[in-house]
C-alpha positions in Angstrom: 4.3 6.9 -97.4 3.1 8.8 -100.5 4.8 12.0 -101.5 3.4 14.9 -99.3 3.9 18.6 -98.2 5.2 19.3 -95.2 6.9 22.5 -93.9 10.1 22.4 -92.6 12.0 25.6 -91.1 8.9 27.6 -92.3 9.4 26.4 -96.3 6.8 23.9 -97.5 8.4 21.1 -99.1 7.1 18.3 -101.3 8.8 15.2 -99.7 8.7 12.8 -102.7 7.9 8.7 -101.5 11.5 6.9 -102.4 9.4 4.2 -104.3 7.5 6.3 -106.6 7.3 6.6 -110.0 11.0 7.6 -111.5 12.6 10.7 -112.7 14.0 10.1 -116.4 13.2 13.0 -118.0 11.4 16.5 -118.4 8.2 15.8 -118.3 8.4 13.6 -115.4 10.3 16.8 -113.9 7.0 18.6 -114.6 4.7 15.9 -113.4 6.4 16.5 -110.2 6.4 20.9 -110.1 2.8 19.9 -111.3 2.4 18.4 -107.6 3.9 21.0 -105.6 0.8 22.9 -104.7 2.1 25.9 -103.1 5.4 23.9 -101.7 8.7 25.9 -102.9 11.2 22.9 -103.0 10.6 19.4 -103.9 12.6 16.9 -101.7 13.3 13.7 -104.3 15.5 10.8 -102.7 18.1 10.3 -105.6 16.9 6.4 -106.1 13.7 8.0 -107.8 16.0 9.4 -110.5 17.3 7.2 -113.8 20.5 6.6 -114.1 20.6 8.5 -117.2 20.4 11.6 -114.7 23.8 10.4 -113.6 25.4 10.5 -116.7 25.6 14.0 -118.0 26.3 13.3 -121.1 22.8 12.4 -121.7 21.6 15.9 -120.7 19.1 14.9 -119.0 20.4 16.0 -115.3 20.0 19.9 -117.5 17.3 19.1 -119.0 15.6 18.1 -115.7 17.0 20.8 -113.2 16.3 23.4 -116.0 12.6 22.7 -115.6 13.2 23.4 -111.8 14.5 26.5 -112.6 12.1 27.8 -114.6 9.2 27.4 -113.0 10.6 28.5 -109.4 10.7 25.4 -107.6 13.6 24.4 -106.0 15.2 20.9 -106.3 16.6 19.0 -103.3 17.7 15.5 -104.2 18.4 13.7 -101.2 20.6 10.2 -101.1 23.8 8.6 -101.4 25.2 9.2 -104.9 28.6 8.7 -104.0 28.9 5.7 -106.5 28.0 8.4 -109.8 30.5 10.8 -108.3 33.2 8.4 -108.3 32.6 7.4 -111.9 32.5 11.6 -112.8 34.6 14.4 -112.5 32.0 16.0 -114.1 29.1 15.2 -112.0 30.9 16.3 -109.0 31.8 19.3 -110.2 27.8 19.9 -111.2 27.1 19.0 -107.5 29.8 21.6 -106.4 28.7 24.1 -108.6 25.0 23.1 -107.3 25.2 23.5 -103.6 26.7 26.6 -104.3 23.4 28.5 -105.7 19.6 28.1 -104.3 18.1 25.9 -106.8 19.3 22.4 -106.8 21.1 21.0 -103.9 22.7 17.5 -103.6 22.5 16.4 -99.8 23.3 13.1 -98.1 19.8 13.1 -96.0 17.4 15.4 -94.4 19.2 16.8 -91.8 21.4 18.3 -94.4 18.1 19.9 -96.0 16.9 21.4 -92.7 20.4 23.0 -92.0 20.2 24.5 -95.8 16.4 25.6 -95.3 17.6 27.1 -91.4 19.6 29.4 -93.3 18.1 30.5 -96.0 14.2 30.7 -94.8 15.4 33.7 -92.7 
């Protein structure tokens, strides 16, 4: 299924297709806010992101999720990373630090998204 929006707990989401194009880099970041059309977070299965987003020191994991921040979009990336967090210390304290604030969330899978979105669409 291509990406698409749907609304879930009253937020529209962009729900990005897990075998589109990948995430390796900022403008691919905006390619994808580009694509919201009126949906406040975009939903992006973690396989659609390079590995280079894993490794931090690369910057591109800022350089990406600062392009989320800017322009008001939220950032859910949803998938089993727990490979890159057992390789990083770092990584999973950017995921901590993460699911802490409203902006970028790491989550295992959907459900996890609609409990975030239940409490924070009210």
């Amino acid at each position: 299924m291509p990406d698409h929006i749907t609304e879930r707990h009253g937020v529209p989401v962009l729900v990005c297709d897990a075998h589109g194009p990948l995430v390796a880099g900022p403008q691919d970041a905006l390619d994808l806010i580009g694509a919201t059309t009126g949906a406040d977070i975009v939903a992006l299965p973690a396989e659609r992101l390079d590995d280079s987003f894993f490794a931090l020191h690369t910057r591109v994991a800022g350089e990406i999720m600062q392009k989320f921040v800017n322009y008001h979009v939220r950032l859910a990336i949803i998938g089993d990373i727990s490979a890159h967090v057992a390789a990083s210390n770092a990584l999973r304290d950017l995921i901590r630090e993460s699911n802490r604030g409203r902006h970028v969330w790491f989550l295992a899978n959907f459900d996890e998204l609609d409990a975030r979105l239940a409490g924070t669409s009210a």
